[in-house]
N, C-alpha and C positions, 0 to 999 in steps of 0.2 A: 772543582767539584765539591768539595768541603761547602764552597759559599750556596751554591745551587742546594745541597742537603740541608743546612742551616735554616735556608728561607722555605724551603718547599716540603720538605719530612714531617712529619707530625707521627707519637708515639700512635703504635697498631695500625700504619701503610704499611700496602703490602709492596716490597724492593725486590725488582729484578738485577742483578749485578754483574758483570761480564769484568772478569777479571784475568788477568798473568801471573802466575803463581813463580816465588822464585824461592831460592833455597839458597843459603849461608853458611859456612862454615868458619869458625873464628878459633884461634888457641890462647885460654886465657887461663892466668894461674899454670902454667905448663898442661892441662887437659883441651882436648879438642873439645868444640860445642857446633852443634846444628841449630837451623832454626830455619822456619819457615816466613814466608809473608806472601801479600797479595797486593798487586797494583790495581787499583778500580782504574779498566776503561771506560766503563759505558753502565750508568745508572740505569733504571728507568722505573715510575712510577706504578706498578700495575692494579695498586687499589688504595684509592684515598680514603681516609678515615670518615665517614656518612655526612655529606654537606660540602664537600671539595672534593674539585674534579681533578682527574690524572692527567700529570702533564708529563711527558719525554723529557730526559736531560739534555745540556747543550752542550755534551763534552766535542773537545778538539777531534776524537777517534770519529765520533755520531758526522762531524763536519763532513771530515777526509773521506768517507763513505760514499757521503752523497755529493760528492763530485764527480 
């Protein structure tokens, strides 16, 4: 997904992003710490910057879908 965002993003697109949210907990220094993050499944283009057209991502999830 990284490569597909690289060649196809351009600053002021507008990104739809369907993601998995997960949560962490670690003890470091003898104190507990939290932390959050997000896994991107499924990109999608929904507004190109004026002069480029919106393309859908090609992730693996968008694949297994439309099977």
């Amino acid at each position: 997904m990284l490569k597909w965002a690289s060649e196809k993003l351009q600053p002021s697109d507008l990104v739809h992003v369907r993601s998995t949210p997960s949560r962490q907990s670690w003890k470091q220094d003898g104190e507990k710490h939290y932390g959050y993050g997000f896994a991107v499944n499924e990109p999608t283009l929904l507004a190109a910057k004026p002069g480029k057209e919106a393309e859908p991502a090609k992730s693996s999830l968008a694949a297994k879908r439309s099977r």
